[in-house]
KESE-773809 format. One line per 3 residues: number of its first residue (from 1); their letters; for each residue x, y, z of C-alpha. Coordinates in Angstrom, 2 decimals, m for minus. Layout:
<recs>
NUM) A) X Y Z ~ ...
</recs>
This chain:
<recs>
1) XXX) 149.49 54.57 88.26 ~ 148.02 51.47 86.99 ~ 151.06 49.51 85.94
4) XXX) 150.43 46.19 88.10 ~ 151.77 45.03 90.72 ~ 154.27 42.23 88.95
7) XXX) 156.08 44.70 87.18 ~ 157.23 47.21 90.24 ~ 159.78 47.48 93.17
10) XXX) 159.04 47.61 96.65 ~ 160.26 51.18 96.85 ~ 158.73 54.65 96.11
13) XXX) 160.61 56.98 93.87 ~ 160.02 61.14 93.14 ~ 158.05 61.74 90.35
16) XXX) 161.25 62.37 88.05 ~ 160.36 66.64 87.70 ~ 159.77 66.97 92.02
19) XXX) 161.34 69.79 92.72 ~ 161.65 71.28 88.99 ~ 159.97 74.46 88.68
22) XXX) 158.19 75.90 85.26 ~ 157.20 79.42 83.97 ~ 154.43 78.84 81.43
25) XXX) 153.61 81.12 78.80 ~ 152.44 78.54 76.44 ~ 149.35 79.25 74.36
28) XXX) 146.84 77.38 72.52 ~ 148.26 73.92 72.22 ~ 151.98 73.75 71.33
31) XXX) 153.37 74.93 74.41 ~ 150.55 74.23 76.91 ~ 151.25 70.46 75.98
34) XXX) 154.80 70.47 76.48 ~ 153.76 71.57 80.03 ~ 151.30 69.66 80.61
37) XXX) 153.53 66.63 80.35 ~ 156.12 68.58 82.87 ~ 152.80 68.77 85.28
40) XXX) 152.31 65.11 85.10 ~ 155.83 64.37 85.70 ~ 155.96 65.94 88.63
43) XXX) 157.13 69.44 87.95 ~ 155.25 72.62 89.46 ~ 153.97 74.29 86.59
46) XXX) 153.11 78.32 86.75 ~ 150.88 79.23 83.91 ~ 151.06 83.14 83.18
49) XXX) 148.07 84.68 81.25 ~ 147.19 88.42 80.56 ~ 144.42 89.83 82.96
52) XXX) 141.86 88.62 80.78 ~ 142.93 85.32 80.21 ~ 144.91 83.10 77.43
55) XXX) 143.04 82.95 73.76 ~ 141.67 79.51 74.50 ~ 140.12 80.53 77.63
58) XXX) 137.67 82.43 74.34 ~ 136.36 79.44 73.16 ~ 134.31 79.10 76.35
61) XXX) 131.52 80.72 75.00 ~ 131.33 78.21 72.19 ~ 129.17 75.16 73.99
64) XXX) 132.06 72.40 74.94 ~ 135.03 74.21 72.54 ~ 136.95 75.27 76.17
67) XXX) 137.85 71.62 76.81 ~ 141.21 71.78 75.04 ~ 142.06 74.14 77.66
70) XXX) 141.00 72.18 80.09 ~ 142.70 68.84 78.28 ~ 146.43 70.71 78.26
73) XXX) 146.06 72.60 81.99 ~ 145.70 70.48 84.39 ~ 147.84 70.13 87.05
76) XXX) 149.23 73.84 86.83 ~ 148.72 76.66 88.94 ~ 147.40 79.91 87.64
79) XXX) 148.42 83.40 87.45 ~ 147.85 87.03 85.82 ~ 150.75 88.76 84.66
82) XXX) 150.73 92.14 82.59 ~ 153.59 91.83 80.86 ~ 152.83 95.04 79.03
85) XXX) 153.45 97.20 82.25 ~ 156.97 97.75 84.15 ~ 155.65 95.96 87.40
88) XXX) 154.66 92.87 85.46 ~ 158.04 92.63 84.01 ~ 159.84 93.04 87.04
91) XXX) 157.35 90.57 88.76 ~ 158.53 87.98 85.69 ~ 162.23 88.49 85.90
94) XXX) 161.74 87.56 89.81 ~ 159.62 84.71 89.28 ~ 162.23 83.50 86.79
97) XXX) 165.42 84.03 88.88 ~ 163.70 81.43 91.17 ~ 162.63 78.96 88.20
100) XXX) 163.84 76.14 86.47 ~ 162.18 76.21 83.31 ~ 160.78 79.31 81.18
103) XXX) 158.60 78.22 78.44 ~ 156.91 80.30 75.48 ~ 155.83 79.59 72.39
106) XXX) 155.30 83.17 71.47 ~ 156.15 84.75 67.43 ~ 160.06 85.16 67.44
109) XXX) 161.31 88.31 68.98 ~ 158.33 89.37 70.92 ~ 159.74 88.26 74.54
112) XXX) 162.57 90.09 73.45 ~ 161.11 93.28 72.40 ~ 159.25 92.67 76.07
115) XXX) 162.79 92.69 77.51 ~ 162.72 89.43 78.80 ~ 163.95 87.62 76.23
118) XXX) 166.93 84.81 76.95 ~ 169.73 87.17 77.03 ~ 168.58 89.07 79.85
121) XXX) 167.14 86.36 82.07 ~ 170.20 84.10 81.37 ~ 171.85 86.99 83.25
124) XXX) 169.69 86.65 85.98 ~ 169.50 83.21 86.35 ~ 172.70 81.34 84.56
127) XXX) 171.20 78.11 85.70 ~ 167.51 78.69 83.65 ~ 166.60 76.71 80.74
130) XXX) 164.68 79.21 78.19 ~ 162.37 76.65 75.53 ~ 160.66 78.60 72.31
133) XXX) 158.34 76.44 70.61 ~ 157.82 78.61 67.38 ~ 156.59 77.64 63.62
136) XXX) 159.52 78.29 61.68 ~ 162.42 78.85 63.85 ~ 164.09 81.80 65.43
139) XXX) 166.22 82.48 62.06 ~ 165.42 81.59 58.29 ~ 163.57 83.32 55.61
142) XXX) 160.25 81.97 56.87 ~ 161.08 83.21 60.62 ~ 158.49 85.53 60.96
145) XXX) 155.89 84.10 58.43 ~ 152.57 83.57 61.12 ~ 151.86 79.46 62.27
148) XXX) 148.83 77.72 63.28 ~ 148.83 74.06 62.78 ~ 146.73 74.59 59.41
151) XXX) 149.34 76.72 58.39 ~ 152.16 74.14 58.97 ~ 150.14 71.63 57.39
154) XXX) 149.92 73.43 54.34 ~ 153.73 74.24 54.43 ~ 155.37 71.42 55.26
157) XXX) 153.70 68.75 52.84 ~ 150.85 67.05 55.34 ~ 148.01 68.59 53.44
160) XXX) 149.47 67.87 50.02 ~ 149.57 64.38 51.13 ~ 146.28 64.00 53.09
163) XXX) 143.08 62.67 50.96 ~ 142.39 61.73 47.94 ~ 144.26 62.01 44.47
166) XXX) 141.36 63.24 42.55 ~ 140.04 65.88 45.57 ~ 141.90 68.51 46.79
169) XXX) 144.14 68.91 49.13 ~ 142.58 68.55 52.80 ~ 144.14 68.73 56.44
172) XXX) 144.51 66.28 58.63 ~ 141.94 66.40 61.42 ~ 143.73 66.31 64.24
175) XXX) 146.14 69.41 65.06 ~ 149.57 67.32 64.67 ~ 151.70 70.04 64.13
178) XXX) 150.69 71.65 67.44 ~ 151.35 68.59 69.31 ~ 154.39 67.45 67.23
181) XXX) 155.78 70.57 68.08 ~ 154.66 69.91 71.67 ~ 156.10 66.47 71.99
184) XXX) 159.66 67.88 70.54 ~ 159.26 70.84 72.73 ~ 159.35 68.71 75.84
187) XXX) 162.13 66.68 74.68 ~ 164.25 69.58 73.95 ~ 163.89 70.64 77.87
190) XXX) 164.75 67.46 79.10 ~ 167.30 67.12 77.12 ~ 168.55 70.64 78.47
193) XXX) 167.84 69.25 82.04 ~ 170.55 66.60 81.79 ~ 173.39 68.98 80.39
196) XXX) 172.22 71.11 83.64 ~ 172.62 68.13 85.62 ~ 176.07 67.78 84.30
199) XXX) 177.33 71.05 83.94 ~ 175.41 73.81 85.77 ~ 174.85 75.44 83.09
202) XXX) 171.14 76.17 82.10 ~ 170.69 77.26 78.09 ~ 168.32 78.20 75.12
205) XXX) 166.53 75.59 73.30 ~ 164.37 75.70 70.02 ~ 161.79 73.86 68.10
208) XXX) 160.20 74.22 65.14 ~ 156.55 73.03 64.54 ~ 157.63 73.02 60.34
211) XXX) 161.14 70.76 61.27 ~ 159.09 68.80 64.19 ~ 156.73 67.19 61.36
214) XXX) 159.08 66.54 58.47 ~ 159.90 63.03 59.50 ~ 156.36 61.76 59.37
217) XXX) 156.70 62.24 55.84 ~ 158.59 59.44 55.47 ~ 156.49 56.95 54.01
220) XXX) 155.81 59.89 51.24 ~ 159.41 61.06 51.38 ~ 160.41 57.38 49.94
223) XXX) 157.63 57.15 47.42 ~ 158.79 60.86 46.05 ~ 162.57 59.37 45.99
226) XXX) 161.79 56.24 44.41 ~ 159.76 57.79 41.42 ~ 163.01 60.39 41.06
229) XXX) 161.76 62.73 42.17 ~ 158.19 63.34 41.01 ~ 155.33 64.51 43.64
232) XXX) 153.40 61.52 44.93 ~ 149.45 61.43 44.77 ~ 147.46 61.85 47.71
235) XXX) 147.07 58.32 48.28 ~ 143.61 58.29 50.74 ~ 144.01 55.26 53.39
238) XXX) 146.36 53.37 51.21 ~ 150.28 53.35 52.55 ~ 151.72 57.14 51.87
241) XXX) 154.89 55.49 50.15 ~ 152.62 52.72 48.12 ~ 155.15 50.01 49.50
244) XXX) 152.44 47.86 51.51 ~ 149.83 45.92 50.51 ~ 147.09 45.05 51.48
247) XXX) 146.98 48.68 53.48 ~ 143.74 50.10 53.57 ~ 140.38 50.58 55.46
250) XXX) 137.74 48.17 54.35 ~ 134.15 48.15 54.68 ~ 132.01 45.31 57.12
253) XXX) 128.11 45.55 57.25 ~ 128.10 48.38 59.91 ~ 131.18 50.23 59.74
256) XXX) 134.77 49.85 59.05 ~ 138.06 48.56 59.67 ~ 141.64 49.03 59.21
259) XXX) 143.51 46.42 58.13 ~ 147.16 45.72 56.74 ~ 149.70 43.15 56.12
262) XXX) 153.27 44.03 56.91 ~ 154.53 40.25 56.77 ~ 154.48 37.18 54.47
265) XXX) 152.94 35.42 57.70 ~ 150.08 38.54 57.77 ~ 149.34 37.67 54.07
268) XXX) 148.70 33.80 54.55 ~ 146.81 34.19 57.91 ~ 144.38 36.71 55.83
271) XXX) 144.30 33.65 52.74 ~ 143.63 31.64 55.28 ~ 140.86 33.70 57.22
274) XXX) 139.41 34.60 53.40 ~ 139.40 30.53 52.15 ~ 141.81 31.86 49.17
277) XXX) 145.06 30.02 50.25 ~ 144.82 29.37 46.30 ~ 146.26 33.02 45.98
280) XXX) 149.29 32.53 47.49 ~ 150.76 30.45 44.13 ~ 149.28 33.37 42.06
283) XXX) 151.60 35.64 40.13 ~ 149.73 38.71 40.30 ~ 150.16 38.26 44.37
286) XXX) 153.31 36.37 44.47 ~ 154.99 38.88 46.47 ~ 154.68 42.67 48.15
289) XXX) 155.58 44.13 44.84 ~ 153.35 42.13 42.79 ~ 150.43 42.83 45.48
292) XXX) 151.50 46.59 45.18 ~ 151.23 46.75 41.02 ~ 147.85 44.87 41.16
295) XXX) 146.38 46.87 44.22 ~ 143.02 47.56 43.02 ~ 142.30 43.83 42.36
298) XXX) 143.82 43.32 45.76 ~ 141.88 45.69 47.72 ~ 138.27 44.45 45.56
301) XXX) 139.26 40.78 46.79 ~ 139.02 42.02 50.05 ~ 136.38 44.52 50.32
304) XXX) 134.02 41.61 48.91 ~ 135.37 39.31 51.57 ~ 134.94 42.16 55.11
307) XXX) 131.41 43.28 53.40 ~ 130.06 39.71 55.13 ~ 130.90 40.70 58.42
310) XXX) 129.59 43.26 60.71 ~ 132.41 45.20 62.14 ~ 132.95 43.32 66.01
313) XXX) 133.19 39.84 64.20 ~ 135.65 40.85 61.64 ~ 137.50 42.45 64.78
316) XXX) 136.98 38.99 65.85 ~ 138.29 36.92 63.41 ~ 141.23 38.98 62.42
319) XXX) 142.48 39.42 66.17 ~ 142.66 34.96 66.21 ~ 144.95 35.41 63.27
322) XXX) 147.04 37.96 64.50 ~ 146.78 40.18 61.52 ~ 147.26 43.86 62.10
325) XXX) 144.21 45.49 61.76 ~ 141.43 48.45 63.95 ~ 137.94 48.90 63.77
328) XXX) 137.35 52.89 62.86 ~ 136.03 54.25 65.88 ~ 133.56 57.01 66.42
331) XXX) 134.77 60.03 69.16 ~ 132.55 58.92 71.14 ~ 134.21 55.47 71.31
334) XXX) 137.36 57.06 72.10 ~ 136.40 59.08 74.70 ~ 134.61 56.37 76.34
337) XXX) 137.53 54.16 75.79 ~ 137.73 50.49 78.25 ~ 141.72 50.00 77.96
340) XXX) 142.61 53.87 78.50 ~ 140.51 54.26 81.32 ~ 141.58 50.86 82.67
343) XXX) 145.00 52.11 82.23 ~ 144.30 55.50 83.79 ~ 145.28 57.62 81.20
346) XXX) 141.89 58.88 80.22 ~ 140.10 59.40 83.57 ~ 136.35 61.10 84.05
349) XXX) 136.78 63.63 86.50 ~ 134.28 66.71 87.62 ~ 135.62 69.76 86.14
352) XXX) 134.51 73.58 88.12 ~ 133.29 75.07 84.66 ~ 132.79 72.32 82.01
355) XXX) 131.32 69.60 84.28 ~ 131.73 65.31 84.03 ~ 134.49 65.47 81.06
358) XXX) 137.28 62.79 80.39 ~ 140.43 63.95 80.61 ~ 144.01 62.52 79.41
361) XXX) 146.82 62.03 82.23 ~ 149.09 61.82 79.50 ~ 150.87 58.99 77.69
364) XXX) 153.95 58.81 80.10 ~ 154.11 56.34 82.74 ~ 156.60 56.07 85.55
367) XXX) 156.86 52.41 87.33 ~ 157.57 53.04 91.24 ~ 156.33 56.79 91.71
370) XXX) 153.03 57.79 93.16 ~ 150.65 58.62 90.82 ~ 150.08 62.36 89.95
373) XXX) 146.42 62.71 90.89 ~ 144.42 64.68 87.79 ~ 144.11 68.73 89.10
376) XXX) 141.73 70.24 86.42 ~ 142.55 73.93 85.39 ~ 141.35 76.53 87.23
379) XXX) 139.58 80.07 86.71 ~ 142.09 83.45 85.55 ~ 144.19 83.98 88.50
382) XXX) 143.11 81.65 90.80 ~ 146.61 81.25 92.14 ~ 147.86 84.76 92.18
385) XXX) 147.58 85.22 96.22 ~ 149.44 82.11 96.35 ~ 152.42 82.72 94.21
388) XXX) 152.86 86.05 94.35 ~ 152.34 86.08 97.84 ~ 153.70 82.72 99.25
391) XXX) 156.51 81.96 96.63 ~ 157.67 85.55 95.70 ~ 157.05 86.80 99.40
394) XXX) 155.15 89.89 98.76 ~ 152.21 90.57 101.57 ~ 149.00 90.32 100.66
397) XXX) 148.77 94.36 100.92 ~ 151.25 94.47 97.77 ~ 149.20 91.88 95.95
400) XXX) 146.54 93.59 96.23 ~ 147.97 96.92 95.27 ~ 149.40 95.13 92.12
403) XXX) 145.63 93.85 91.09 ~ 144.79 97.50 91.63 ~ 147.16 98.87 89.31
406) XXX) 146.76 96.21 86.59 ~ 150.11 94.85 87.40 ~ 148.40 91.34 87.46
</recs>
């Protein structure tokens, strides 16, 4: 870990998940995240997939589309499971009698109508924590009502709110609901983890991708209260509630930037940088709710001011005033980024099947533990002999026999 050397204790701790154990049966993103972040913690991570692999693993065959996969795996170990025949539940309901942690984000009811839903394997193993990432919840009218992140977009206001008032609606590009639901996901299981550590008692938590989401809204949520109740335009870069201004992405001579004023002291430092300290005496700017009624002026003043600069000098300038602002970046900046990689949260690493790629670590940082060295994901199976063998204790006659039969 790359938190320096100033800010640490002599000592070395655990990684705080050593020693916690997790069934994965995440797919696509929501899940797979949630463990991901267990992996990088510390915790050993089991990923089950069906003989022929999870869905992602599909996208392989569409030029660079398998790096997701290879993004939320790392750091887990790999095995089949046919959890369609009797063997490969009876191999489950063993492998979770010794775990800590079974994770799915599966439709509701469909690990119970495998028979290994939370009823019977908090029988088996009182201590287990059982996590569901689903779209809509286990219960509700909408419970069984299909989710992919464009889905939960469209239901739960972010598309509606995305774009531009006179366009249609439009997503947002990145998959947020996935990874909200991700984010939430983990929390819920830690949160489990310390009522374990208090009690003994393991448990069944829930989250919903639909309920994970709502409270970004809330920028919206306050315009569509303060109007009474109407539904607020889409509202394009400007602030979702229209309650900041300036707020918007501006134009320089070769690209743009992001820039917005959240203080008094942000709005005379950008006078200042603009030679229009004459503005702060005018009425029609006098304060954040005149700036806000006379936005279009506002935002004109300014786009005629960045237009002068190319985009590294108005980075420039605005950085010596301290006023909030970001260049847009292309992916290819991002990916490439200096302070991630200098951080060691995005690292390049050589990956078996997709080659050089840059790979996250994952946001979370742990001052005093050794760092969890980046593992990329591995081919279908690769750890069957291994866990099966090793961990559950079967010989390598019986793994075999199992492969045979289409057990795993």
């Amino acid at each position: 870990m790359n938190i320096p050397e100033e800010n640490r204790s002599p000592a070395k701790l655990q990684r705080p998940l050593e020693g916690v154990t997790v069934i994965d049966l995440g797919q696509i993103y929501n899940g797979p995240y949630a463990t991901f972040l267990m992996a990088m913690a510390g915790a050993r991570v089991i990923k089950i997939e069906p003989p022929g692999g999870e869905k992602m693993r599909r996208r392989g065959a569409v030029g660079g589309a398998m790096l997701p996969f290879a993004m939320l795996n790392s750091n887990k170990e790999f095995v089949t499971l046919n959890l369609k025949s009797a063997e490969g539940i009876d191999l489950f309901k063993q492998m979770a009698a010794k775990a800590d942690i079974v994770l799915e984000n599966f439709a509701p009811g469909t690990m119970d109508r495998l028979g290994i839903g939370y009823d019977v394997l908090s029988q088996i193993n009182p201590g287990l924590i059982y996590a569901a990432g689903t779209g809509y919840g286990s219960f509700g009218p909408n419970r069984d009502m299909l989710a992919m992140d464009l889905t939960i977009q469209a239901m739960s206001g972010v598309m509606a709110s995305t774009g531009f008032q006179d366009r249609p609606p439009v997503k947002a590009g990145p998959a947020l609901c996935d990874f909200f639901g991700g984010i939430h996901l983990y929390g819920a299981v830690m949160t489990a983890l310390v009522r374990r550590v208090r009690t003994g008692q393991g448990g069944l938590v829930e989250v919903s991708m639909l309920e994970s989401v709502y409270p970004s809204l809330s920028s919206t949520l306050g315009l569509y209260y303060g109007t009474g109740g109407e539904n607020p335009p889409r509202t394009g870069n400007r602030h979702g509630g229209m309650a900041e201004a300036p707020y918007n992405v501006y134009p320089c001579k070769d690209g743009w930037v992001a820039l917005l004023c959240v203080s008094e002291k942000h709005w005379e430092a950008l006078l200042e940088a603009m030679g229009r300290r004459d503005l702060l005496t005018a009425e029609r700017f006098i304060d954040l709710e005149a700036r806000v009624n006379h936005i279009d002026e506002l935002d004109a003043l300014i786009e005629g001011w960045t237009e002068g600069f190319t985009k590294d000098d108005l980075v420039a300038e605005l950085l010596r005033r301290r006023i909030p602002h970001a260049p847009v970046r292309e992916i290819d900046e991002v990916v490439n980024d200096v302070h991630m990689h200098a951080r060691g949260t995005l690292q390049r690493i050589e990956h078996p099947e997709l080659g050089s790629v840059v790979l996250p670590t994952g946001p979370m940082m742990f001052a005093d533990t050794d760092r969890t060295e980046l593992q990329p994901s591995k081919a279908v199976g690769a750890d069957n002999s291994h866990v099966f063998g090793d961990w559950l204790g079967l010989s390598p006659d019986e793994v075999a026999a199992l492969a045979q039969r289409k057990a795993i």
